[in-house]
N, C-alpha and C positions, 0 to 999 in steps of 0.2 A: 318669328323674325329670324332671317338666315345671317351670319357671321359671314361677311364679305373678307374673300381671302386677304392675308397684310405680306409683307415681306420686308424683311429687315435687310437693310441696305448699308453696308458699311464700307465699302469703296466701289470706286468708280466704273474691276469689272465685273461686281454685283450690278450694282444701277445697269451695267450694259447687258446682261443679260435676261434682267427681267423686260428691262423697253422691248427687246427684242420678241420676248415670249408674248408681252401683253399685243404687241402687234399684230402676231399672228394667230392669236387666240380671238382675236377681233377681225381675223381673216380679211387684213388689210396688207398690201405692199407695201414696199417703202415710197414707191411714188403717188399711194393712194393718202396715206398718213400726209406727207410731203404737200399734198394739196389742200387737206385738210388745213394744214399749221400757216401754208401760204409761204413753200420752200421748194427746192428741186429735191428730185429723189436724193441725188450724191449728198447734199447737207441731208437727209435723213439718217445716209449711211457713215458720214460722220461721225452723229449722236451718237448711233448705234454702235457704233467702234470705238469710240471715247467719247462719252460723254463728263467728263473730268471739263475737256474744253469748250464746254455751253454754258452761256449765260442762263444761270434762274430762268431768269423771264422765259429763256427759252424755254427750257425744261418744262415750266409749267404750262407752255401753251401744247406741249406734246403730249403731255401727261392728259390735258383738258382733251385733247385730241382723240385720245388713247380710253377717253372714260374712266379715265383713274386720278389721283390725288393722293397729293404729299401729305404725311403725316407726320408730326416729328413727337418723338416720346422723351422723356423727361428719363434717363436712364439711373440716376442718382436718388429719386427718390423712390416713395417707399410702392413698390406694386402698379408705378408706370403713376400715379397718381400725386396730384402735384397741388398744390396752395398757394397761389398766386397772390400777394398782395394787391390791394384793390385800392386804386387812386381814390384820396378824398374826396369827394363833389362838391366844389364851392358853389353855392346858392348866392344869385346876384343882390347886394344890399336894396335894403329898400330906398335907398338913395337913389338910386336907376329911374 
């Protein structure tokens, strides 16, 4: 099993540079992406320029676009690994 590259993103023009690299490592345009996500090229060069100013939403449809995905690590705990409390599961009374 191969380790798929990550890159740690910590402002906006980190984020803008990796969009850019993953684009053309996918040997795509900005108006090839752009039709992909269902935009004009210029909102692609937007992103690409600030992406600070895209909605989520967007972002993830460019990412899906791009064949990539957000990841978000837990930077506080211990080796990125993290213990999530787990909701109780109420079981419906046999009242029901």
């Amino acid at each position: 099993m191969s380790m798929l590259p990550t890159f740690t993103v910590q402002t906006s023009a980190q984020l803008s540079v990796h969009l850019k690299s993953l684009r053309k490592a996918r040997g795509l345009t900005q108006t090839a992406l752009g039709a992909r996500v269902g935009v004009k090229q210029v909102r692609i060069a937007d992103i690409e320029k600030n992406p600070g100013t895209v909605s989520l939403d967007q972002l993830l449809q460019v990412l899906h676009a791009l064949d990539a995905r957000l990841l978000l690590a837990d930077t506080q705990s211990d080796a990125g690994k993290t213990t999530l409390p787990v909701p109780a599961v109420q079981r419906p009374s046999d009242d029901w």
